[in-house]
C-alpha positions as CSV (number, residue, x, y, z in Angstrom):
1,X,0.0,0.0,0.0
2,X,1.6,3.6,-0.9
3,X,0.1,6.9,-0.3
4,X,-1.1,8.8,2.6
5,X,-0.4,7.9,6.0
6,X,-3.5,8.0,8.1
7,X,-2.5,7.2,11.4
8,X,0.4,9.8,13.0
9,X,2.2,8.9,16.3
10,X,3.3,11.6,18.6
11,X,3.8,11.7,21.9
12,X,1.4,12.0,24.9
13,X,0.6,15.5,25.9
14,X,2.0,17.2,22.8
15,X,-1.4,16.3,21.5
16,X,-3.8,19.2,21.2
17,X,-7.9,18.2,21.0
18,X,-8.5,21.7,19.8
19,X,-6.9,23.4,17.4
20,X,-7.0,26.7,19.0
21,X,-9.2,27.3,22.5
22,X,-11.2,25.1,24.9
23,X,-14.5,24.9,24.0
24,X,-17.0,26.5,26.2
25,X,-18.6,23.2,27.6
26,X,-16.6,19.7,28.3
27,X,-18.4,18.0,30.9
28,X,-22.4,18.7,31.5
29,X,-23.9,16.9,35.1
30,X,-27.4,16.1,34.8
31,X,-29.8,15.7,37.9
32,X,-32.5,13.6,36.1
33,X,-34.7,13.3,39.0
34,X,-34.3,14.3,42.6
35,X,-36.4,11.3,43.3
36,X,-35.0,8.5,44.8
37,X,-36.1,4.9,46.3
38,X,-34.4,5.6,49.5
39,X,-34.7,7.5,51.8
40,X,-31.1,7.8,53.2
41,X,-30.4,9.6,56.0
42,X,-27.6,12.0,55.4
43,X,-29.1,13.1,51.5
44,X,-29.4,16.7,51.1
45,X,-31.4,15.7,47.3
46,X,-34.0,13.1,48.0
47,X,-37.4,13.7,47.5
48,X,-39.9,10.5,47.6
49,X,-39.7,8.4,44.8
50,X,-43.6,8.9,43.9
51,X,-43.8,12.5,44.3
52,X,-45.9,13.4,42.0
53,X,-45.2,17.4,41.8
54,X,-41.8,16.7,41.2
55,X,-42.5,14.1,38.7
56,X,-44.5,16.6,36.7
57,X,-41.8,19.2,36.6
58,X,-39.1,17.0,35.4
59,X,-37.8,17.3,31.8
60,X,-39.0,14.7,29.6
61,X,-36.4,12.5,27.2
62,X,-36.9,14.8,24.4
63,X,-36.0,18.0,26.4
64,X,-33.0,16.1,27.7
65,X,-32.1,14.9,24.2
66,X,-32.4,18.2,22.6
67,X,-29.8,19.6,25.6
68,X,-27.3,17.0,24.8
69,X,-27.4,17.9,21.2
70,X,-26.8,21.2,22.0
71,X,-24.2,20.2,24.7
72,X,-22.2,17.8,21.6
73,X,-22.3,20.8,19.5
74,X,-20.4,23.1,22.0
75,X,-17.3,20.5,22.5
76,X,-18.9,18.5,25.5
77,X,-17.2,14.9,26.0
78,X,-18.6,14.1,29.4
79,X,-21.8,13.9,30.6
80,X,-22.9,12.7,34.4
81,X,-26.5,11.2,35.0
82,X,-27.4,11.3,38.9
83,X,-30.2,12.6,40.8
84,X,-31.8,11.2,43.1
85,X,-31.6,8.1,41.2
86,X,-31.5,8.6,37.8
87,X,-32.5,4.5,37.4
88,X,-36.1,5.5,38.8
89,X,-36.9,7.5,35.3
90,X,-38.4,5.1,32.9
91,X,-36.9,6.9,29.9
92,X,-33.5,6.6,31.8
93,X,-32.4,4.2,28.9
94,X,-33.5,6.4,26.1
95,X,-32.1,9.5,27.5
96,X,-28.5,7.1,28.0
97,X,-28.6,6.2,24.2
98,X,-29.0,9.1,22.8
99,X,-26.1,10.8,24.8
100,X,-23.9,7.3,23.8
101,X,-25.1,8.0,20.0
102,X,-23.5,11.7,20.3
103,X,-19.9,9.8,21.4
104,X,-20.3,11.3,24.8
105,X,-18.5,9.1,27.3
106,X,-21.4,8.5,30.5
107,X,-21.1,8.6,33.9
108,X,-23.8,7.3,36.2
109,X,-24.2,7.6,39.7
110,X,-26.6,4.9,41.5
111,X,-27.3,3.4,44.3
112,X,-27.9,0.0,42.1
113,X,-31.1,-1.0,43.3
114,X,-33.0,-0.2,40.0
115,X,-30.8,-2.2,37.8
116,X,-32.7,-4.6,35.7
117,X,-31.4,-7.1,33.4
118,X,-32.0,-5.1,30.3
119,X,-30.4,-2.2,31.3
120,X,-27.4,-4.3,32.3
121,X,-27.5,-5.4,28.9
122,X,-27.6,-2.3,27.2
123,X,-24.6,-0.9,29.2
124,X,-22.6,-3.8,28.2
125,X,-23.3,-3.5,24.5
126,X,-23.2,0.2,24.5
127,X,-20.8,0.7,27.2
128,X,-20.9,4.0,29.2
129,X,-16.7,4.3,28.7
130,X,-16.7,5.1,32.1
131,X,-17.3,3.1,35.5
132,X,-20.5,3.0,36.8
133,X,-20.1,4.5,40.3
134,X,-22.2,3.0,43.1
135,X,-23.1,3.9,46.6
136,X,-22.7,1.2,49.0
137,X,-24.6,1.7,52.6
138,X,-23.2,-0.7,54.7
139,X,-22.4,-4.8,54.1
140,X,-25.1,-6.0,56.1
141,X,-28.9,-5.4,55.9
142,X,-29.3,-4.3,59.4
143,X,-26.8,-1.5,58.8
144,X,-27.2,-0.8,55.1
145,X,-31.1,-0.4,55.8
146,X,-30.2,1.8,59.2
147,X,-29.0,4.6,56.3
148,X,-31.5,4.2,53.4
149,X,-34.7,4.0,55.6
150,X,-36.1,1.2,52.9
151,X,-37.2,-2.3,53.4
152,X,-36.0,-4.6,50.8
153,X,-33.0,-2.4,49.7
154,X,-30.1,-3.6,50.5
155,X,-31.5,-7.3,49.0
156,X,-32.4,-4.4,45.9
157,X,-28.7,-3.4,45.9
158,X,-27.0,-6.8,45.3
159,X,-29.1,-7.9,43.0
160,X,-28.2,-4.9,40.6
161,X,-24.6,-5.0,41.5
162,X,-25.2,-8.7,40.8
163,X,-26.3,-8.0,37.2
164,X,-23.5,-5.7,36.7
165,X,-21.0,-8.3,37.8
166,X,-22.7,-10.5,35.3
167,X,-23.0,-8.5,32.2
168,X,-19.1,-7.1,32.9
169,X,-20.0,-3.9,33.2
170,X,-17.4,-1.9,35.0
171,X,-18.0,0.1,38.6
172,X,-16.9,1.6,41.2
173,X,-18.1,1.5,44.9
174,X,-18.0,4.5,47.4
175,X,-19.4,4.5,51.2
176,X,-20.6,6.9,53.7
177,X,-18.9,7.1,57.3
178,X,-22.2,7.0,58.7
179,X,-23.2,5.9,62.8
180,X,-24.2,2.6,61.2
181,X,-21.6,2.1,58.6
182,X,-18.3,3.5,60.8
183,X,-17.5,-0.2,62.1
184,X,-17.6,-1.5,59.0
185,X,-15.1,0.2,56.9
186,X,-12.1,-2.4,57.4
187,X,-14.8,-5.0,55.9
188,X,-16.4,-2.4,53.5
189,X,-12.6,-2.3,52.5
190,X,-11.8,-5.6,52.2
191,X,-15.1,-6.7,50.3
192,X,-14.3,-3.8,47.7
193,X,-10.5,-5.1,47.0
194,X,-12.3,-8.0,45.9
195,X,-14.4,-6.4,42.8
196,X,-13.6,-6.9,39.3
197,X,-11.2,-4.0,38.3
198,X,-10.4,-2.8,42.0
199,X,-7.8,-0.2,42.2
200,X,-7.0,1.4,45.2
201,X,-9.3,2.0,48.6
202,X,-13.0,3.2,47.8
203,X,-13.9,7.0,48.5
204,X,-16.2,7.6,51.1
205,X,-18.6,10.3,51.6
206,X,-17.5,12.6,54.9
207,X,-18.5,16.3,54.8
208,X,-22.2,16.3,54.1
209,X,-23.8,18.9,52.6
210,X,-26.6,21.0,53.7
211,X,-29.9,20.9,51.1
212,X,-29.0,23.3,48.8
213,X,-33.1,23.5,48.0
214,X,-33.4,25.7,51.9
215,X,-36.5,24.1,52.6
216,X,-35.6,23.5,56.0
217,X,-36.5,19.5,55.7
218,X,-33.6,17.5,57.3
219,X,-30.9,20.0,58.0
220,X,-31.1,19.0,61.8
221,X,-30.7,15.5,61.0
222,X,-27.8,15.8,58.5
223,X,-25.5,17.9,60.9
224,X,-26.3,15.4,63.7
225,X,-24.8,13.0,61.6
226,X,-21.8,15.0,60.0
227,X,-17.5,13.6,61.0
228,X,-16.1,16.4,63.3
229,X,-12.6,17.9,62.9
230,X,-10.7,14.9,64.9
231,X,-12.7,12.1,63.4
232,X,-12.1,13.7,59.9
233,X,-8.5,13.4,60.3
234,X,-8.3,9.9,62.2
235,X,-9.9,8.6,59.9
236,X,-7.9,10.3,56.6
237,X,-5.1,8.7,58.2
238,X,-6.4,5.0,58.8
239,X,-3.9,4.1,56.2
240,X,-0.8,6.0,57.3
241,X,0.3,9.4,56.3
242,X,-0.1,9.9,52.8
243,X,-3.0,12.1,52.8
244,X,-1.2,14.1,55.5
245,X,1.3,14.4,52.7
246,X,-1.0,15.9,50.3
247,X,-2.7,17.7,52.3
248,X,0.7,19.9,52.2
249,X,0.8,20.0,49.0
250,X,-2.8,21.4,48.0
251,X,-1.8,23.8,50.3
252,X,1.7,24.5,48.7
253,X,0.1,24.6,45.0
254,X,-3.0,26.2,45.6
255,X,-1.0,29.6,47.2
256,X,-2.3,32.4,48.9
257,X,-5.7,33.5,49.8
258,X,-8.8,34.0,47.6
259,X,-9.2,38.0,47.8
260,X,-12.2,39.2,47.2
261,X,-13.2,35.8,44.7
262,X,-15.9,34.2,45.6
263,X,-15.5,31.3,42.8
264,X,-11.9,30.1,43.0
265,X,-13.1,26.5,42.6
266,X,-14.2,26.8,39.2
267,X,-11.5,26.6,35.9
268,X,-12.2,29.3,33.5
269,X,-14.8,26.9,31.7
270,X,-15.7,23.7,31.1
271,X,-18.7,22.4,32.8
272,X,-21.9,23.3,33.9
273,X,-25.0,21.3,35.6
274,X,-28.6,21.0,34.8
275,X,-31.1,20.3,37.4
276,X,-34.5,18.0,37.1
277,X,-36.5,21.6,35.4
278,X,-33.7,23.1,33.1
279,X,-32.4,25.0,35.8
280,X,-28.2,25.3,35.1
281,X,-26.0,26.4,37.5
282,X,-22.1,26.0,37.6
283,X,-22.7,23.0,40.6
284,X,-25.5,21.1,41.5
285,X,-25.3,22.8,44.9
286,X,-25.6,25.8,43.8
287,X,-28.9,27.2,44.1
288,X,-28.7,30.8,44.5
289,X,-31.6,32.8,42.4
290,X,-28.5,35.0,41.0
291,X,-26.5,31.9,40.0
292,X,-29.2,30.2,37.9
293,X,-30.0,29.9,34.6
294,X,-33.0,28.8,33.3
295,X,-32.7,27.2,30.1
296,X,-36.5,27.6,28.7
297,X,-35.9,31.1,28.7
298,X,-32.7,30.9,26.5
299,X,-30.1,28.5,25.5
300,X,-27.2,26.8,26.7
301,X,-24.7,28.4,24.5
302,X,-25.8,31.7,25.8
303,X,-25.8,29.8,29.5
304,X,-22.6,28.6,29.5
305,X,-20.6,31.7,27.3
306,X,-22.2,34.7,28.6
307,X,-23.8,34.1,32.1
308,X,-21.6,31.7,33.8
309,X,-18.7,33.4,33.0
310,X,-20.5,36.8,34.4
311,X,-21.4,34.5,37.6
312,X,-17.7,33.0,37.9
313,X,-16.2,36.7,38.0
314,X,-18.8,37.7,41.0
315,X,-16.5,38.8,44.4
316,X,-17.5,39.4,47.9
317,X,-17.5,42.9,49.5
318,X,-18.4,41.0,53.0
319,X,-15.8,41.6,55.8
320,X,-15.7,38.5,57.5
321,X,-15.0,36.6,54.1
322,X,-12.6,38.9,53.3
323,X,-10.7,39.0,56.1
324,X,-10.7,35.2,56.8
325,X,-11.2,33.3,53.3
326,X,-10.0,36.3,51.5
327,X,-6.7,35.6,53.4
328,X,-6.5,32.2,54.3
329,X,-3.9,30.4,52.4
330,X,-5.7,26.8,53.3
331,X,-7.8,27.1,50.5
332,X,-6.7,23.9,48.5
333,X,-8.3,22.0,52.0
334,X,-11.2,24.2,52.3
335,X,-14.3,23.0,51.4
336,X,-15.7,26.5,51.9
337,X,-17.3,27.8,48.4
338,X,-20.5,29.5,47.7
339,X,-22.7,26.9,47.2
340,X,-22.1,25.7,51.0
341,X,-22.7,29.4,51.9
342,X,-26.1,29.2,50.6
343,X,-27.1,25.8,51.8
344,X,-25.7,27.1,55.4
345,X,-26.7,30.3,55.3
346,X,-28.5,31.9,52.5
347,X,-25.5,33.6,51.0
348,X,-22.6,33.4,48.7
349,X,-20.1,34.6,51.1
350,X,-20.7,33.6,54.6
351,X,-17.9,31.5,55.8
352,X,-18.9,28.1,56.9
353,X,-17.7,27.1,60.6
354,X,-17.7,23.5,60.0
355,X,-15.7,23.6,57.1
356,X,-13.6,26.2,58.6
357,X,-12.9,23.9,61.3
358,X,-12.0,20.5,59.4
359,X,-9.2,22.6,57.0
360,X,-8.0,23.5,60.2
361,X,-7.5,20.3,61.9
362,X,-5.8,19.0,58.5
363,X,-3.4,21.6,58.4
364,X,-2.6,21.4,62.0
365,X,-2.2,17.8,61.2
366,X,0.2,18.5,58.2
367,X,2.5,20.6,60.6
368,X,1.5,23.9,58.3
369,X,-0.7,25.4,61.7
370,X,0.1,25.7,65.7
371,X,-3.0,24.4,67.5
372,X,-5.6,27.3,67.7
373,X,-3.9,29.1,65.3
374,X,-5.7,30.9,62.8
375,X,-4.2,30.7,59.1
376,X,-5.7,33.7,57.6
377,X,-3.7,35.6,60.6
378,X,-0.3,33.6,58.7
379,X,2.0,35.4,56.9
380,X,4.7,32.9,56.5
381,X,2.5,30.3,54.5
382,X,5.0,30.1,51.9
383,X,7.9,28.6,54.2
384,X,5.4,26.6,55.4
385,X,4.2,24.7,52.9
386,X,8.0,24.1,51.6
387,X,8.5,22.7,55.2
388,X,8.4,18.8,56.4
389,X,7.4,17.6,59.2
């Protein structure tokens, strides 16, 4: 065979997927439903599965499929189904098809207890090209059903992750250090080492959020049940000191404080979310009337090139956040942003005590803080972060 080559080798990461900028949307997360067949006791989503006003509001398949067409046509490669549980929407594999026929690689986030045989099917001959990620309650009924508040659900749960052993689809598990599940994670560990394709520990859910919806329903129960400062970094280091190590060196390449940015989580663009009504917000958690965009009313071209980027340059003019975020160079610990704000406290800029407290404990655990000292009052962060311990 002579003439053109079509195949050129070059090496990774002199490779450019654009030929000149990045495209204004890469990865799109999609709340399907915030329905779910649980009822788990930490959830700041949930609503009941057979709510019927929420059931009405949701997009149907062909609003969804319009969105991803629009989402392909923008330079999206990612897109995340979730809710809720996305499984409890009967067009769930339509909607999954359609986004597999545009090339987008899927990610789905279940709790497994949906999964039928033909949908197990389907995502072994139409792969998602990425592993299904499933949340694991607890490894026995007693303690699995103690979370989800749902008879029948933890029998539910095996099954599916049954099926998805059977068909070879690839997952993932992740827990929740719950009351129930916090004497179970050397099993919870042990069992997950034992899945097909296990690499590493599995992530676990510590820091729970707040319902982003401020409807007042369940707040009281979730901070009941949230890891405190110590227990956040006992168990970080169950495994030794590695994630001390890191810990250090977010710090070191995150540098500095925020200033007056509100939005220093965020690249410069990239992704966006979409919740159950066509509501789009940079986050899922992000709720704030000024910080969403609802899609009926325009389009998500003009969504994610025109008002995110207007929401992404916002900044704070509130004292406390400047003086303490503004300044504090423990940022790349921080959970602090302005979605947890708002699901604490209404705002964008309110700092958040809890989190305030865990970046603390980690960076007095790192060596970069004294006990009870403050690090937005630091002004040798730099020499600190080069430091070790």
């Amino acid at each position: 065979m002579t003439g053109t080559a079509y195949v050129k080798k070059i090496r990774s990461g002199e490779a450019r997927l654009w030929p000149s900028r990045r495209p204004p949307l890469t990865r799109l997360d999609i709340e399907l439903t915030e329905r779910c067949n649980n009822d788990c006791i930490h959830c700041s989503v949930n609503r009941p599965a057979g709510d019927r006003e929420a059931r009405a509001r949701e997009w149907g398949a062909e609003s969804w499929k319009k969105l991803l067409d629009e989402a392909a046509a923008l330079g999206c490669l990612v897109v995340r189904l979730t809710g809720g549980e996305p499984l409890l929407r009967d067009d769930f594999g339509e909607i999954y098809i359609h986004a597999r026929r545009l090339g987008l690689r899927v990610m789905i986030f279940t709790n497994a207890a949906l999964m039928t045989p033909g949908l197990a099917r389907l995502l072994k001959d139409m792969p998602p090209l990425e592993a299904v990620e499933v949340s694991v309650y607890g490894m026995k009924e007693h303690t699995y059903e103690a979370v989800t508040r749902t008879p029948g659900s933890f029998d539910a749960f095996r099954r599916g992750l049954g099926l998805l052993r059977e068909h070879g689809v690839p997952f993932i598990v992740k827990g929740a250090v719950l009351p129930a599940t916090r004497g179970e994670m050397d099993e919870f560990e042990a069992w997950a080492a034992g899945l097909p394709g296990a690499a590493g520990l599995p992530s676990y859910a510590l820091l729970f959020d707040l319902r982003s919806r401020r409807d007042g329903r369940k707040n009281a129960l979730i901070s009941s049940l949230r890891t405190d400062a110590d227990e956040f970094v006992r168990v970080s280091r169950r495994h030794g000191e590695e994630a001390v190590g890191e810990w250090r060196d977010f710090c070191a390449r995150s540098g500095g404080g925020r200033g007056g940015r509100l939005f220093s989580c965020l690249p410069s663009g990239g992704s966006a979310a979409v919740d159950p009504y066509g509501r789009l917000q940079y986050c899922l958690g992000l709720r704030h009337p000024a910080t969403v965009y609802d899609l009926a009313a325009g389009s998500l071209r003009e969504a994610v090139t025109e008002f995110l980027p207007a929401v992404r340059d916002m900044r704070s003019a509130g004292p406390a956040y400047l003086e303490r975020c503004g300044r504090c160079f423990l940022k790349g610990l921080c959970e602090q942003c302005p979605a947890k704000s708002w699901a604490e406290h209404g705002t964008l800029d309110t700092p958040v005590e809890y989190f305030c407290g865990i970046a603390h404990a980690q960076a007095v655990a790192a060596g970069l803080l004294e006990p009870g000292e403050k690090a937005w009052a630091v002004t040798d962060e730099a020499a600190r972060t080069k430091r070790r311990r």
